[in-house]
C-alpha positions in Angstrom: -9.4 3.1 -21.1 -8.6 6.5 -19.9 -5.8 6.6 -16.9 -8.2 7.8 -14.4 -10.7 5.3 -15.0 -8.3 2.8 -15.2 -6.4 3.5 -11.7 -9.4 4.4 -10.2 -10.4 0.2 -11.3 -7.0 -1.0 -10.3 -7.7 0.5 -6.8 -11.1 -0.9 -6.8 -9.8 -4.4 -7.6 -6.7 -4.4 -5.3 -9.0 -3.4 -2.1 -11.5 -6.0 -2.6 -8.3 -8.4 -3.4 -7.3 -7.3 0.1 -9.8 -7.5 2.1 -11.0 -11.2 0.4 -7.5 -11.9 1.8 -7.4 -10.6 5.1 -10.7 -12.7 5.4 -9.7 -15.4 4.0 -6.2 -15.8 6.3 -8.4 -14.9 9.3 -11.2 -17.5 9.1 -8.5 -19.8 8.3 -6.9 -18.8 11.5 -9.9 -18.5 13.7 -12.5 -20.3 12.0 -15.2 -17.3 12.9 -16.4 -15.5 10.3 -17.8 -12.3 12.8 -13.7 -12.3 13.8 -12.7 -12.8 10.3 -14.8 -10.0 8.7 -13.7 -7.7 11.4 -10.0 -8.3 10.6 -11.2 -8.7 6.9 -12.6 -4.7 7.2 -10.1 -3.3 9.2 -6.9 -4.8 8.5 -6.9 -3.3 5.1 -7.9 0.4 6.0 -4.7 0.4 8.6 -2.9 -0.6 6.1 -3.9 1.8 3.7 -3.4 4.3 6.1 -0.3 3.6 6.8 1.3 3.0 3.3 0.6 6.4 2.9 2.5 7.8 5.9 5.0 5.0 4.7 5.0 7.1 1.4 5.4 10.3 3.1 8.5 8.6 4.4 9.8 7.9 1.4 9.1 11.4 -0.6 11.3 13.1 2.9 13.9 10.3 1.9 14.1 10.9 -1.7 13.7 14.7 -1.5 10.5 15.1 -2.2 8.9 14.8 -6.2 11.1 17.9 -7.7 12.7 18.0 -10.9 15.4 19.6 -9.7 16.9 17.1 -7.6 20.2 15.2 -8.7 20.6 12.8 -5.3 21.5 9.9 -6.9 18.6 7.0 -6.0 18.5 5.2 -2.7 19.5 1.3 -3.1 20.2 -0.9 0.1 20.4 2.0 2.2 22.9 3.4 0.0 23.7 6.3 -2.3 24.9 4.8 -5.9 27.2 6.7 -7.6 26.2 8.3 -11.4 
């Protein structure tokens, strides 16, 4: 399977994973499925929003995606030594 096709499937998968989930613990919790598939719907897109501000985060904290960059990897907060 081509990589495209294949992340594009992965994504698919892990949303609807997601959301079954956020459903799932929410009728648990509540036992109303009108409550559950709103969590169920929005739960998942804020936090798919978010990881990708959380990414942002991390491409500032690493130094962005260049090549050129020797910083040694983050760990714990930490620089490790070469």
């Amino acid at each position: 399977m081509r990589t495209l096709q294949r992340d594009l499937l992965k994504t698919v998968s892990f949303a609807v994973l997601h959301f079954a989930v956020a459903f799932g613990v929410a009728y648990a919790l509540t036992g109303s499925l009108a409550i559950a598939t709103g969590i169920g719907l929005i739960e998942p897109l804020a936090n798919t929003v978010a990881f990708y501000f959380h990414e942002r985060a991390w491409r500032r904290v690493d130094g962005g995606d260049s090549p050129r960059n020797n910083a040694a990897p983050m760990c714990c907060g930490l620089l490790k030594a070469r």
